[in-house]
C-alpha positions as CSV (number, residue, x, y, z in Angstrom):
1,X,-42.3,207.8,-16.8
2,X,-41.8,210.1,-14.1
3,X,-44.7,208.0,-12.0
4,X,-42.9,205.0,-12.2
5,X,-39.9,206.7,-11.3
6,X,-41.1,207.9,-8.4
7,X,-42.9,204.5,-7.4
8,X,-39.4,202.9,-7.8
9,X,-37.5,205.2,-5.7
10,X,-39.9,204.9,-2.5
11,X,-39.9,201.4,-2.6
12,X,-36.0,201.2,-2.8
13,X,-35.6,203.6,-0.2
14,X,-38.3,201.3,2.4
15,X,-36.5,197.9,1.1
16,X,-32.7,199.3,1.7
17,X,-33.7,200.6,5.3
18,X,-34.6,197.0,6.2
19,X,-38.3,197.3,4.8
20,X,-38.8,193.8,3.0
21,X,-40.6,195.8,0.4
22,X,-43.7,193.1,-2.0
23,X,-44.8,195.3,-4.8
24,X,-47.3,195.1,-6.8
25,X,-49.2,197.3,-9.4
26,X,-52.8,197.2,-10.2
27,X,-54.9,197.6,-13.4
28,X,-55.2,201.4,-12.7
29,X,-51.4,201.9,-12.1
30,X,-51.3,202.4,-8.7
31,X,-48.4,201.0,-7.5
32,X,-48.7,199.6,-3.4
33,X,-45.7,198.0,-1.4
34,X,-45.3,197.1,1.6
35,X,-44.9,194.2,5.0
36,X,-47.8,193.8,6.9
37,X,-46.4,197.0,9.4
38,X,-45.5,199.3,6.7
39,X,-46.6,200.3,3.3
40,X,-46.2,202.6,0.7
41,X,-48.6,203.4,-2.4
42,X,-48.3,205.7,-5.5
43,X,-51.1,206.7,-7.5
44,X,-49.9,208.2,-10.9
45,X,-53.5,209.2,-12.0
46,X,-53.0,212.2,-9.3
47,X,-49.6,212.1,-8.4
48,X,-50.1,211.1,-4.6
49,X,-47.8,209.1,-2.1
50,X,-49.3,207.8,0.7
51,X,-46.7,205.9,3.5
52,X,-48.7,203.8,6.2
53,X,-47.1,202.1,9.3
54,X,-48.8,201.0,12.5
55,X,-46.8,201.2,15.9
56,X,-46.9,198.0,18.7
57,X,-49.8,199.7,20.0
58,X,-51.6,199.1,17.0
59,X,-52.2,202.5,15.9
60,X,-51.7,203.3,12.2
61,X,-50.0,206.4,11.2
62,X,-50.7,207.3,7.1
63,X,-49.2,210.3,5.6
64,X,-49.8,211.4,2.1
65,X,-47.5,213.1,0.0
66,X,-49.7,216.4,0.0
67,X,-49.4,216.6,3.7
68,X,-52.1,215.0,5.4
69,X,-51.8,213.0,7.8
70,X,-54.3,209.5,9.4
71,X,-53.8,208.6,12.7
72,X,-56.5,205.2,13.4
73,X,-57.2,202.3,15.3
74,X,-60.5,200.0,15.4
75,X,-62.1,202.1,12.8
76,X,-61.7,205.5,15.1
77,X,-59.4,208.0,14.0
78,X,-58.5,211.7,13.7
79,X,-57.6,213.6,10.6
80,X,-55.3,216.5,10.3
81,X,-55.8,218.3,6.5
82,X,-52.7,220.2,5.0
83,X,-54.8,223.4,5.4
84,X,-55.1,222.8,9.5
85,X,-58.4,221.3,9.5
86,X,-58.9,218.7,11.9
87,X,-61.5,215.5,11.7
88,X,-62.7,212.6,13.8
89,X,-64.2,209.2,14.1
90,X,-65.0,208.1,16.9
91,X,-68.0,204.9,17.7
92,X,-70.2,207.5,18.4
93,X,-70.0,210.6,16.6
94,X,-67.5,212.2,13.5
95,X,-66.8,215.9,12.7
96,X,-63.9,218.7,11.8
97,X,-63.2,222.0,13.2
């Protein structure tokens, strides 16, 4: 009950800050809305929010609700852990330090 309280809230907030919020829940109970530029999903099973949203430029930006955080474009990317760990992508080559 909690989940889906949780799942509500985050897609009212988006929709009232002029976010067209389309939501939709699949067979697993994750619940995913969002408007092409932005998106929000909730996954009940482990209790993880994760809020995408890609900038003019193309970049998307995807935070999750334990405090990572995505930044990607064209299948490159770099990823910074909660703990301070930091990972990469690039066409080349991938690796943390």
């Amino acid at each position: 009950m909690k989940a889906k309280a949780l799942a509500m809230l985050l897609c009212a907030l988006l929709s009232s800050s002029g976010f067209a919020a389309q939501c939709t829940t699949n067979a697993r109970g994750t619940t995913t809305c969002g408007n092409g530029e932005n998106a929000v999903r909730y996954n009940p099973n482990t209790g993880n929010a994760v809020k995408a949203q890609t900038n003019s430029v193309g970049v998307t930006t995807v935070q999750t609700g334990h405090g990572g955080e995505v930044k990607m474009k064209n299948g490159k990317g770099v990823y910074k852990a909660p703990n301070g760990q930091t990972c990469y992508k690039t066409a080349n080559s991938q690796g943390c330090r």
